[in-house]
N, CA, C and O atoms as a GROMACS GRO file, in nm:
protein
  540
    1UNK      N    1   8.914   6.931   7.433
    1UNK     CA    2   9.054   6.943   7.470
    1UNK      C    3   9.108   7.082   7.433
    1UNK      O    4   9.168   7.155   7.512
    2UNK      N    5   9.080   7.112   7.306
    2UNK     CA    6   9.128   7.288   7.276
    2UNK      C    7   9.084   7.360   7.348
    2UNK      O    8   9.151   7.454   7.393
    3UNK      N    9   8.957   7.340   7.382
    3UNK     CA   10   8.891   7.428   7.475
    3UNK      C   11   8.960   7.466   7.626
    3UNK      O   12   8.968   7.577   7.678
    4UNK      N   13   8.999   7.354   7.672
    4UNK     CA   14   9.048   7.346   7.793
    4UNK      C   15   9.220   7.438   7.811
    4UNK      O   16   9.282   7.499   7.898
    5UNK      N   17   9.238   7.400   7.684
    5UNK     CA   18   9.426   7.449   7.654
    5UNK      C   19   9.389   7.606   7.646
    5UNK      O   20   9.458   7.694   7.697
    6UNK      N   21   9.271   7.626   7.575
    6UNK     CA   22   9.268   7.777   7.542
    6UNK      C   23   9.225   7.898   7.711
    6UNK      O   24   9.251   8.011   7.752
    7UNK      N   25   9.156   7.786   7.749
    7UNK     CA   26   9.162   7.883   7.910
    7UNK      C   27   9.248   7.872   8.008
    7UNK      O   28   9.258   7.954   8.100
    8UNK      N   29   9.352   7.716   7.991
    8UNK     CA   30   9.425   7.704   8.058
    8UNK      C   31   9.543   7.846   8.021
    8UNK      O   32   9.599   7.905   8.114
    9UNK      N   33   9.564   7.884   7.880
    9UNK     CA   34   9.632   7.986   7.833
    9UNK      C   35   9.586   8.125   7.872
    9UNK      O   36   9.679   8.189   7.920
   10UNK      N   37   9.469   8.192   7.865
   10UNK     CA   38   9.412   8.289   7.884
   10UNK      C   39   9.411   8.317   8.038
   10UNK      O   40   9.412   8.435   8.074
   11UNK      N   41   9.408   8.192   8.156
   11UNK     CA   42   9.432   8.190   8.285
   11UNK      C   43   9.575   8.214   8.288
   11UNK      O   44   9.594   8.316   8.354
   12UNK      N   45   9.708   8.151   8.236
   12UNK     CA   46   9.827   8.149   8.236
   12UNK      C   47   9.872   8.337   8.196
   12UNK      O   48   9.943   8.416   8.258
   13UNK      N   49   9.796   8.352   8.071
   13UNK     CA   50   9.855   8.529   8.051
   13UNK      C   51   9.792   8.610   8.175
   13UNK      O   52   9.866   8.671   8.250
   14UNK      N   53   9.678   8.608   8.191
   14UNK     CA   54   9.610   8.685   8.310
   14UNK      C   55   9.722   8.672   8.406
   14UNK      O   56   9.773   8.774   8.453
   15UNK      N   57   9.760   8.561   8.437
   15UNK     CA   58   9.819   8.575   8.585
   15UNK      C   59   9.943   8.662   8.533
   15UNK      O   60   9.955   8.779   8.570
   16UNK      N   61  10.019   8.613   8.463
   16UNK     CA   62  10.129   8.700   8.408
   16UNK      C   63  10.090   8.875   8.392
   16UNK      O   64  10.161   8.963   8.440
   17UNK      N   65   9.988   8.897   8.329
   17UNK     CA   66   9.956   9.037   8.374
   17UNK      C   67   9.933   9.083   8.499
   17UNK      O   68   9.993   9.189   8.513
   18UNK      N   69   9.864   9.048   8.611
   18UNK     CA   70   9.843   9.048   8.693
   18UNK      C   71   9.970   9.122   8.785
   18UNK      O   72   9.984   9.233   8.836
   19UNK      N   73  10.066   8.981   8.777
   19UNK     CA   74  10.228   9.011   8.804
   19UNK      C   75  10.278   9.114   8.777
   19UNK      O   76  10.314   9.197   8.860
   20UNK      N   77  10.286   9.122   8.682
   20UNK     CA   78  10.348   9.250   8.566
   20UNK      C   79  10.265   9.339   8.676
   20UNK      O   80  10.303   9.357   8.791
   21UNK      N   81  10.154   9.386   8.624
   21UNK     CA   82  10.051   9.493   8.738
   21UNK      C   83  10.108   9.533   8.811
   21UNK      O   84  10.143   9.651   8.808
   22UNK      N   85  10.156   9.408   8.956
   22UNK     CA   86  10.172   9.434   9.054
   22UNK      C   87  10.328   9.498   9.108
   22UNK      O   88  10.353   9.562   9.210
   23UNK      N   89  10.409   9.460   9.011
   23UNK     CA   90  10.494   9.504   9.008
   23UNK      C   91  10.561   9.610   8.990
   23UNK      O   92  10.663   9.648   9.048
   24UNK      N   93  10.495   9.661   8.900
   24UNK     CA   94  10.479   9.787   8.846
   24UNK      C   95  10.428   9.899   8.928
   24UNK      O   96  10.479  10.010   8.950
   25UNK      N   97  10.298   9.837   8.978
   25UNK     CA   98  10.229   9.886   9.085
   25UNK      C   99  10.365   9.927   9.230
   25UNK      O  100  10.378  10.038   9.281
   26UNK      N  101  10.418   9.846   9.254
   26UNK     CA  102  10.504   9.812   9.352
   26UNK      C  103  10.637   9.922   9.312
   26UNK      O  104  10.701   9.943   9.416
   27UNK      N  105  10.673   9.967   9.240
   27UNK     CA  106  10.741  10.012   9.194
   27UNK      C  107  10.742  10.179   9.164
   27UNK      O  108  10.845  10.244   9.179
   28UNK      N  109  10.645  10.226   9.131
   28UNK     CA  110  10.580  10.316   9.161
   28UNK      C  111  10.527  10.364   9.298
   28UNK      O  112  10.547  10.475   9.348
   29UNK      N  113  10.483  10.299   9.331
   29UNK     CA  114  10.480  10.345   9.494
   29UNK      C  115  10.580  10.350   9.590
   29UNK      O  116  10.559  10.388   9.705
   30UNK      N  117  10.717  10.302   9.537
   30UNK     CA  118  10.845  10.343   9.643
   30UNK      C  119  10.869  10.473   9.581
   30UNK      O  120  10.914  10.557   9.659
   31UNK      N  121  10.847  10.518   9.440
   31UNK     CA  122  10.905  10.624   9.422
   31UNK      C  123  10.826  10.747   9.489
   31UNK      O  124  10.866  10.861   9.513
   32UNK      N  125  10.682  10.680   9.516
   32UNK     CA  126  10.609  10.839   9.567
   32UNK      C  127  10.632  10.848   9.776
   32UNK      O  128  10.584  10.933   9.853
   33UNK      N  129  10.695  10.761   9.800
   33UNK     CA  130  10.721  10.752   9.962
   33UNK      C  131  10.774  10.869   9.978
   33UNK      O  132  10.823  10.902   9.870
   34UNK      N  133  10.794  10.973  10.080
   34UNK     CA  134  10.815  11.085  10.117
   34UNK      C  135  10.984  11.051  10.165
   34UNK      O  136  11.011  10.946  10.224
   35UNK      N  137  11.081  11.147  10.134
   35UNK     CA  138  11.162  11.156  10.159
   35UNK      C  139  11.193  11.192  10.338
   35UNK      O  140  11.122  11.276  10.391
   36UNK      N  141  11.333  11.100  10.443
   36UNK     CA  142  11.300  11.100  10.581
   36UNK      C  143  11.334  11.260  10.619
   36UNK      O  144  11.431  11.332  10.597
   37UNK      N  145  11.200  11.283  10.690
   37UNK     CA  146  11.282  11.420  10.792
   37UNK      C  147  11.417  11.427  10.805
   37UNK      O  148  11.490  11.328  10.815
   38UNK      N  149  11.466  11.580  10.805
   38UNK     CA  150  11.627  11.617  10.901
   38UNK      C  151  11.534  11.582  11.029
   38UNK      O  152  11.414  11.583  11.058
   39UNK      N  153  11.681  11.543  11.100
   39UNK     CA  154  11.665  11.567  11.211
   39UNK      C  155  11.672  11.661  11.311
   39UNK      O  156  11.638  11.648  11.429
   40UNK      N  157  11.724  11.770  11.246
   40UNK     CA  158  11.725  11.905  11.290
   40UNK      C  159  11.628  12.006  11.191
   40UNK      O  160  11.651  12.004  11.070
   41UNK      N  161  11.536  12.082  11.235
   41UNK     CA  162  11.451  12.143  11.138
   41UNK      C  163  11.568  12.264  11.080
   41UNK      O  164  11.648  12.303  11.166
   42UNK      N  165  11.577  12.306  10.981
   42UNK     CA  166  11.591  12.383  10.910
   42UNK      C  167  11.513  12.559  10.954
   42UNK      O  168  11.404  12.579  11.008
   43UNK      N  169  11.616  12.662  10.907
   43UNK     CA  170  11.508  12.792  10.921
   43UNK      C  171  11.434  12.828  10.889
   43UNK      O  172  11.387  12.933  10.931
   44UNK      N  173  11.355  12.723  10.747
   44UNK     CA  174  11.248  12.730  10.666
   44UNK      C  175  11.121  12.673  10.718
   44UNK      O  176  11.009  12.723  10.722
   45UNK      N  177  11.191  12.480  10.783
   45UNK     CA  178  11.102  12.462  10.862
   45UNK      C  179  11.045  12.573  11.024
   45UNK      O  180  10.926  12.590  11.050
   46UNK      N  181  11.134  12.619  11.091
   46UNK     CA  182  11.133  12.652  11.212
   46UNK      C  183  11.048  12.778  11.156
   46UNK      O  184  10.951  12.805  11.227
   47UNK      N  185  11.066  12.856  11.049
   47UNK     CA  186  11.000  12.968  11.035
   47UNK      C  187  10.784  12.924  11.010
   47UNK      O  188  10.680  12.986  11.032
   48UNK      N  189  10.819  12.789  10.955
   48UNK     CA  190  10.664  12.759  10.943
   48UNK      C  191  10.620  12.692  11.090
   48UNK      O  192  10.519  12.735  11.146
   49UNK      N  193  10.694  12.594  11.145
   49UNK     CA  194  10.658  12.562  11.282
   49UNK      C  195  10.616  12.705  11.376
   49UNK      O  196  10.503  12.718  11.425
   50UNK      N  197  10.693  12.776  11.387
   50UNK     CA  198  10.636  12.908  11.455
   50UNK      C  199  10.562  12.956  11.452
   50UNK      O  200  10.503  13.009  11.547
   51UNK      N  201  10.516  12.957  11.257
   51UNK     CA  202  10.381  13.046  11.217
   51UNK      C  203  10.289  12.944  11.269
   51UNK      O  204  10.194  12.980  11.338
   52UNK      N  205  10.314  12.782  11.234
   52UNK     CA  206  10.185  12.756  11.302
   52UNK      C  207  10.138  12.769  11.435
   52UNK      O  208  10.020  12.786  11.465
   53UNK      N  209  10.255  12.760  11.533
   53UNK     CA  210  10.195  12.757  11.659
   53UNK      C  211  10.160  12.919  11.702
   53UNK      O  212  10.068  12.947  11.779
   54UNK      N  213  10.232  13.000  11.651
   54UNK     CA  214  10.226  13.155  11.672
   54UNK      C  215  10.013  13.152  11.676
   54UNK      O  216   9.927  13.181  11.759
   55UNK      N  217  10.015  13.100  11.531
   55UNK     CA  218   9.816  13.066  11.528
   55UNK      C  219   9.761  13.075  11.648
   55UNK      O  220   9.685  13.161  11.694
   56UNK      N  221   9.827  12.931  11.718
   56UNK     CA  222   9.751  12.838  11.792
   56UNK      C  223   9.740  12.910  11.907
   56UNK      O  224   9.635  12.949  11.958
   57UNK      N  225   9.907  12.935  11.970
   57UNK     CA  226   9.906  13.060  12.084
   57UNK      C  227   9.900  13.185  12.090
   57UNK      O  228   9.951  13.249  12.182
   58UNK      N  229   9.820  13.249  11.970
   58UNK     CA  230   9.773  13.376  11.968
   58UNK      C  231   9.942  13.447  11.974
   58UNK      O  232   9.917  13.560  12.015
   59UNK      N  233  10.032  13.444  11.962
   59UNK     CA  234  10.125  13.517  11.970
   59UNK      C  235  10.144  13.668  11.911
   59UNK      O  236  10.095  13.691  11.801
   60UNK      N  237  10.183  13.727  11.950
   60UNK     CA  238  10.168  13.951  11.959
   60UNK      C  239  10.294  13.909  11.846
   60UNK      O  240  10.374  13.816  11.861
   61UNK      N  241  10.290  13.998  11.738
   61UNK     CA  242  10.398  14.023  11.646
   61UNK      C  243  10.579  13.998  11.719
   61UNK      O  244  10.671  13.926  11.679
   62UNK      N  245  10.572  14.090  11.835
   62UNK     CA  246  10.654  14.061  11.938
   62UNK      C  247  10.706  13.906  11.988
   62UNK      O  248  10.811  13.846  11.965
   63UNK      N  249  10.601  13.874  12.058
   63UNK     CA  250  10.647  13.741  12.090
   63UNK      C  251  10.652  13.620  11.955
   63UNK      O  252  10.712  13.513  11.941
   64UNK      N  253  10.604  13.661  11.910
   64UNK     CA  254  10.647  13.568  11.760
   64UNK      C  255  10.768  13.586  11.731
   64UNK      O  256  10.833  13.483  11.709
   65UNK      N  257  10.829  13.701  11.721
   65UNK     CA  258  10.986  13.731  11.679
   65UNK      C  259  11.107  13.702  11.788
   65UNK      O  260  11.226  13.707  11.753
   66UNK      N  261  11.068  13.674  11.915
   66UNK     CA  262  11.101  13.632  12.023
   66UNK      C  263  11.097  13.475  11.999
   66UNK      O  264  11.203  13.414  11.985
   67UNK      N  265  11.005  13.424  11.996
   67UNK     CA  266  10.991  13.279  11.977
   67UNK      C  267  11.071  13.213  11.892
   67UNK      O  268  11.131  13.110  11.922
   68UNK      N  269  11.076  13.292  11.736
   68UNK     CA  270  11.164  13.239  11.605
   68UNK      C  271  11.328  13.252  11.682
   68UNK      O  272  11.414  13.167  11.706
   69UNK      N  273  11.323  13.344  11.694
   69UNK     CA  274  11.474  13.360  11.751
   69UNK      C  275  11.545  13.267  11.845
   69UNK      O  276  11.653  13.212  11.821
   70UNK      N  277  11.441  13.250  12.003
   70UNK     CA  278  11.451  13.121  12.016
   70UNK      C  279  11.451  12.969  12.012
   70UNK      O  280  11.500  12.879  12.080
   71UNK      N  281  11.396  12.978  11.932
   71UNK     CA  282  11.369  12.830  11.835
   71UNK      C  283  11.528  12.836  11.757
   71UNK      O  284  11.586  12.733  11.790
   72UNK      N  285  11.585  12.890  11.699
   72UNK     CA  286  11.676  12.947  11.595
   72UNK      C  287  11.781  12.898  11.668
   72UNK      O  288  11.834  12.795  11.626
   73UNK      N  289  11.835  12.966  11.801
   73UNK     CA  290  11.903  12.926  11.836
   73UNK      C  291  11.953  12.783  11.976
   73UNK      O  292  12.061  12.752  12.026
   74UNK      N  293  11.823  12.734  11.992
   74UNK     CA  294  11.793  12.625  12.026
   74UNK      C  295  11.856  12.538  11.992
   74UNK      O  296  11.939  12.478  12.061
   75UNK      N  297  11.814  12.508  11.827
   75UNK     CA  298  11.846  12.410  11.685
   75UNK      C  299  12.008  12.425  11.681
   75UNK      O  300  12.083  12.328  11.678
   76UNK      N  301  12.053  12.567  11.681
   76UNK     CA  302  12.164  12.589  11.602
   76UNK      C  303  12.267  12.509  11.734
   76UNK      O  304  12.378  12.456  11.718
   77UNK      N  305  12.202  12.520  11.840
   77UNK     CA  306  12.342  12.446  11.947
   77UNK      C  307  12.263  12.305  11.948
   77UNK      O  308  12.328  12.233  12.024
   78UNK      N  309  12.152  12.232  11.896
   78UNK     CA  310  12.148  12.131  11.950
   78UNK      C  311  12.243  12.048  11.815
   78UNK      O  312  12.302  11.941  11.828
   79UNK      N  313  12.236  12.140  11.679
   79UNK     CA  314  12.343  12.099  11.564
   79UNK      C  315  12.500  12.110  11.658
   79UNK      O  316  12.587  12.023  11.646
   80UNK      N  317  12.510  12.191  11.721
   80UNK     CA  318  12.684  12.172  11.796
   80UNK      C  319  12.668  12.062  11.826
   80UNK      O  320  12.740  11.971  11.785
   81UNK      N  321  12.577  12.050  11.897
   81UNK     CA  322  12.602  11.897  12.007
   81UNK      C  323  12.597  11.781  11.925
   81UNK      O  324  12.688  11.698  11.929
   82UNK      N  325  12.499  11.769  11.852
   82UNK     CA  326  12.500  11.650  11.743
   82UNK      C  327  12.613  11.644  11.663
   82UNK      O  328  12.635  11.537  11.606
   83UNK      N  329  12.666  11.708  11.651
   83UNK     CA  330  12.785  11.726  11.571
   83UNK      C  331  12.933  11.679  11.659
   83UNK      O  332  13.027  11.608  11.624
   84UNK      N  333  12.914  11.727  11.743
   84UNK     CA  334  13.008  11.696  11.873
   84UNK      C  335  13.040  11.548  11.902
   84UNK      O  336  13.144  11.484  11.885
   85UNK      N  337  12.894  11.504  11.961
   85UNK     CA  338  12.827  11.387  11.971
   85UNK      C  339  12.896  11.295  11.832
   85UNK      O  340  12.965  11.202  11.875
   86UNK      N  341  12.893  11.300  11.709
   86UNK     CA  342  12.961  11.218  11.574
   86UNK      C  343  13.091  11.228  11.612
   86UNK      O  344  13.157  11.128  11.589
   87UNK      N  345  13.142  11.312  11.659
   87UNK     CA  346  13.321  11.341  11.651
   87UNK      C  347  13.367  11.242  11.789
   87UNK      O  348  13.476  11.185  11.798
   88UNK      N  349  13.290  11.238  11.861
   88UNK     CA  350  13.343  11.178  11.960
   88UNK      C  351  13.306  11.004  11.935
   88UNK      O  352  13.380  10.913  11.972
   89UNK      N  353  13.200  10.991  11.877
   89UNK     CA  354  13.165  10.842  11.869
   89UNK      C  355  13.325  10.797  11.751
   89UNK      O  356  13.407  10.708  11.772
   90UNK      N  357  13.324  10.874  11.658
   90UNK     CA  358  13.473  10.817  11.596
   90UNK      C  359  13.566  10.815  11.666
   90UNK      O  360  13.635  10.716  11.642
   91UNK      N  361  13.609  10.888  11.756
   91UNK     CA  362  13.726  10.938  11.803
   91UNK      C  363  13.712  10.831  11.917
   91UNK      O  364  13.807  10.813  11.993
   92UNK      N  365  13.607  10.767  11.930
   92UNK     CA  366  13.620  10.654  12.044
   92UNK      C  367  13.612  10.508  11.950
   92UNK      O  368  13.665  10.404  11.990
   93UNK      N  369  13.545  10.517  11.831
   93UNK     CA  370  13.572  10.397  11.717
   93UNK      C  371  13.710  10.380  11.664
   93UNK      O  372  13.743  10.280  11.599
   94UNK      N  373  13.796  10.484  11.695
   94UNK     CA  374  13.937  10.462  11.673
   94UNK      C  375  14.007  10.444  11.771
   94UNK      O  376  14.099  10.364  11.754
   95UNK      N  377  13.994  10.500  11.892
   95UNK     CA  378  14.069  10.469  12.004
   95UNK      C  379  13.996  10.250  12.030
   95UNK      O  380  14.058  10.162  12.089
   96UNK      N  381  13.886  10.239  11.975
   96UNK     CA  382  13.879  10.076  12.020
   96UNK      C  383  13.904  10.018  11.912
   96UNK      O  384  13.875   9.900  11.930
   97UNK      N  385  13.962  10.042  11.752
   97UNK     CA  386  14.000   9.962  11.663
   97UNK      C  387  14.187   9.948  11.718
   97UNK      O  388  14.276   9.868  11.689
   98UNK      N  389  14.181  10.042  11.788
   98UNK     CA  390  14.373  10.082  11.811
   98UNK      C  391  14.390   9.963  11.950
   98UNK      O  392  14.484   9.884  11.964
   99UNK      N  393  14.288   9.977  12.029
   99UNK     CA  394  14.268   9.872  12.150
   99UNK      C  395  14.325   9.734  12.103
   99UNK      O  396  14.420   9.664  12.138
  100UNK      N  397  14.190   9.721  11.977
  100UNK     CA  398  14.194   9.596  11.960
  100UNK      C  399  14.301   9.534  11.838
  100UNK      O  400  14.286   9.416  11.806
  101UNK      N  401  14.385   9.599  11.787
  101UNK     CA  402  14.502   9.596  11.732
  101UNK      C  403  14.600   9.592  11.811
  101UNK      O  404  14.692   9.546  11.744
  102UNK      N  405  14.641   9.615  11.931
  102UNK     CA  406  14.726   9.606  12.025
  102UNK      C  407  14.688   9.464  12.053
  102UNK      O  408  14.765   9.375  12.015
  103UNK      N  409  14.574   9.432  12.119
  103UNK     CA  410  14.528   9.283  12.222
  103UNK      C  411  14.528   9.191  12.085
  103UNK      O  412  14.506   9.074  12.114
  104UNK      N  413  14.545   9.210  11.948
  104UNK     CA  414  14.543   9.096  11.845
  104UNK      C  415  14.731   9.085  11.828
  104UNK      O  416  14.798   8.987  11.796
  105UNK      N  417  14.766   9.194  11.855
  105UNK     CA  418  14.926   9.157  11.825
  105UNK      C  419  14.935   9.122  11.939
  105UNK      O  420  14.902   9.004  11.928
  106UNK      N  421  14.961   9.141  12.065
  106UNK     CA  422  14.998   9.069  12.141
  106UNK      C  423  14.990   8.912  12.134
  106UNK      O  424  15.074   8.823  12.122
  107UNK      N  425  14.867   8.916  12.144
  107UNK     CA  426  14.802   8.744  12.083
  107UNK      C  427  14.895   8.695  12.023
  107UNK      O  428  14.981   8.616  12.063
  108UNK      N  429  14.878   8.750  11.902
  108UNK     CA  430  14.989   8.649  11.791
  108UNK      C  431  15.110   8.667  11.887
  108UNK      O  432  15.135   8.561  11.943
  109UNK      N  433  15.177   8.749  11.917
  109UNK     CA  434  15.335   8.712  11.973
  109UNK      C  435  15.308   8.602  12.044
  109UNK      O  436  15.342   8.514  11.964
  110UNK      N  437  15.263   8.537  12.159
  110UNK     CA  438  15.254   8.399  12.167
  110UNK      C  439  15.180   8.279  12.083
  110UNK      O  440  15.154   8.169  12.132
  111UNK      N  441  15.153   8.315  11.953
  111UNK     CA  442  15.107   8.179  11.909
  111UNK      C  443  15.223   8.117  11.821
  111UNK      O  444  15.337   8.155  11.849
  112UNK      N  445  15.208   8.031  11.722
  112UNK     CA  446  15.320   7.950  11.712
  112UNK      C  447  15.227   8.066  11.529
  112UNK      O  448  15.155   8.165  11.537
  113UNK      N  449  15.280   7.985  11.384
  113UNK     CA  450  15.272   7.979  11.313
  113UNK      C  451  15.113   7.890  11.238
  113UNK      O  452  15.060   7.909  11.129
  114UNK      N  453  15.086   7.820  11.318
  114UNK     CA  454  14.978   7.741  11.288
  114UNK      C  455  14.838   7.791  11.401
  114UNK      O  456  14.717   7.798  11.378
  115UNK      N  457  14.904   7.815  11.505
  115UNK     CA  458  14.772   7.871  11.602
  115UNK      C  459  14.741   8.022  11.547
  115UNK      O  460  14.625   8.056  11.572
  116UNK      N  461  14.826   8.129  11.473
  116UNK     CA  462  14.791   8.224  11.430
  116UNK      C  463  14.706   8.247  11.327
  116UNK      O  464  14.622   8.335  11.312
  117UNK      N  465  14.754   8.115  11.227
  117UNK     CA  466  14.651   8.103  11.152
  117UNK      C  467  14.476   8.125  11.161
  117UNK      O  468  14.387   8.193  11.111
  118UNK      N  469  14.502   7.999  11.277
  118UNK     CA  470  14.361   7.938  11.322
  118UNK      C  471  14.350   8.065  11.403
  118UNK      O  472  14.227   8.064  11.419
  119UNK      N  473  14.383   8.152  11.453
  119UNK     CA  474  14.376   8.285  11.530
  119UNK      C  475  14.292   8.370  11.436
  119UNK      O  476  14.187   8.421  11.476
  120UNK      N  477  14.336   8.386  11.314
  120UNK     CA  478  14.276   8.479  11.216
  120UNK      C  479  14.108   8.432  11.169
  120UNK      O  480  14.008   8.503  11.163
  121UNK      N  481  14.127   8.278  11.140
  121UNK     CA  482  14.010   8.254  11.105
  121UNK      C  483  13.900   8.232  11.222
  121UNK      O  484  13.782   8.202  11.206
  122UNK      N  485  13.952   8.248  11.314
  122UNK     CA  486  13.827   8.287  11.417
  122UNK      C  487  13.794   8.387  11.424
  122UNK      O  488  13.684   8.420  11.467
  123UNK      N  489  13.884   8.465  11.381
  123UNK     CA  490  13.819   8.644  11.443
  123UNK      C  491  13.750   8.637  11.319
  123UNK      O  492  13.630   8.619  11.342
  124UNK      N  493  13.786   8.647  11.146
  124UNK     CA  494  13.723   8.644  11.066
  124UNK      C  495  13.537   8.597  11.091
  124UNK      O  496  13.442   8.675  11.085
  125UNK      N  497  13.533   8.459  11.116
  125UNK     CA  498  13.437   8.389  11.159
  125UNK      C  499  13.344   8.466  11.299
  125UNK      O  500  13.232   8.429  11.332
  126UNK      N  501  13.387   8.528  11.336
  126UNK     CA  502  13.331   8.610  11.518
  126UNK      C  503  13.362   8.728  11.519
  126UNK      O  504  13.389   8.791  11.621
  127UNK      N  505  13.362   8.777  11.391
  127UNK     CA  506  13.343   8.937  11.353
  127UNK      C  507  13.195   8.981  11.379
  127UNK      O  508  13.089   8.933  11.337
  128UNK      N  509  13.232   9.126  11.491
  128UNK     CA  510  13.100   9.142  11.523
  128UNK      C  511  12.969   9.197  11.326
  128UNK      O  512  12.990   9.233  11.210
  129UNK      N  513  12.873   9.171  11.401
  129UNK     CA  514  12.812   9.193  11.227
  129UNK      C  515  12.789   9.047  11.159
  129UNK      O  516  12.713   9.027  11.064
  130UNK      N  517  12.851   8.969  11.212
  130UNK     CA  518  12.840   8.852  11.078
  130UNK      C  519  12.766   8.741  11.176
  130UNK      O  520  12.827   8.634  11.187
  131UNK      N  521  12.679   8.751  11.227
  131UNK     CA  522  12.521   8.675  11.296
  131UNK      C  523  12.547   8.669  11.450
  131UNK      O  524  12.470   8.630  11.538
  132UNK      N  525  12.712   8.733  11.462
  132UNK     CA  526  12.722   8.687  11.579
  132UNK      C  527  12.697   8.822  11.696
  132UNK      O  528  12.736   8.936  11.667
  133UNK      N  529  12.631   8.794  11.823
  133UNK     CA  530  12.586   8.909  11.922
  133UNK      C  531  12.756   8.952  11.932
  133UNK      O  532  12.859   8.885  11.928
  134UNK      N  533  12.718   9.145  11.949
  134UNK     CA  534  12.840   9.194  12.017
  134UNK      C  535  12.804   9.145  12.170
  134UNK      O  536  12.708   9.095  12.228
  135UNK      N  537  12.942   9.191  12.200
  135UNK     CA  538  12.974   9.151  12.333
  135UNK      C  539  12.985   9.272  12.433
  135UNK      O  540  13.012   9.252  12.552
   0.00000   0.00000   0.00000
């Protein structure tokens, strides 16, 4: 019977180390995951992207400095546009929170005191985000 308790114990810590291990293990390896690309390369990146391909396509001192330059300013307007592109997605996330603040007051002006209620806790409940498909 001791015998049996003593490996049932020595099986019981193992697994507990094991755990521990893996966890640990697990834990350590999110910290070494590579941080995500910009999405726009940088002049540090664009200066090594160039050198490498400059390699690949034999590029003349010339057309290498031609190339960086265009690359350079490629990036720098496709940052306008992306940038552009954010200003307008708000500027249209506010023009449809303002929409839909108009079409919720209206609403309530015809409900009574008790249908407004029940008005609120539906939208609460059928808020896009909370399991339910946008529309």
């Amino acid at each position: 019977m001791k015998h049996l308790v003593k490996k049932a114990a020595i099986l019981f810590f193992t697994m507990v180390g094991l755990m521990i291990t893996v966890q640990v293990e697990a834990q350590q390896n999110q910290h070494k995951q590579k941080p995500p690309r910009p999405v726009m390369p940088d002049s540090v990146q664009i200066e090594k992207m160039v050198s490498g391909l400059s390699v690949k396509l034999e590029l003349s001192t010339e057309q290498q400095k031609k190339f960086t330059e265009l690359h350079k300013a490629h990036f720098t307007e496709a940052r306008k546009l992306m940038e552009k592109g954010k200003q307008q997605h708000e500027k249209h996330r506010e023009m449809m929170d303002a929409l839909r603040k108009e079409f919720e007051g209206q609403v309530n002006s015809i409900l009574n005191k008790e249908q407004k209620a029940k008005f609120e806790n539906f939208l609460k409940e059928h808020k896009p985000g909370k399991g339910r498909p946008k529309h």
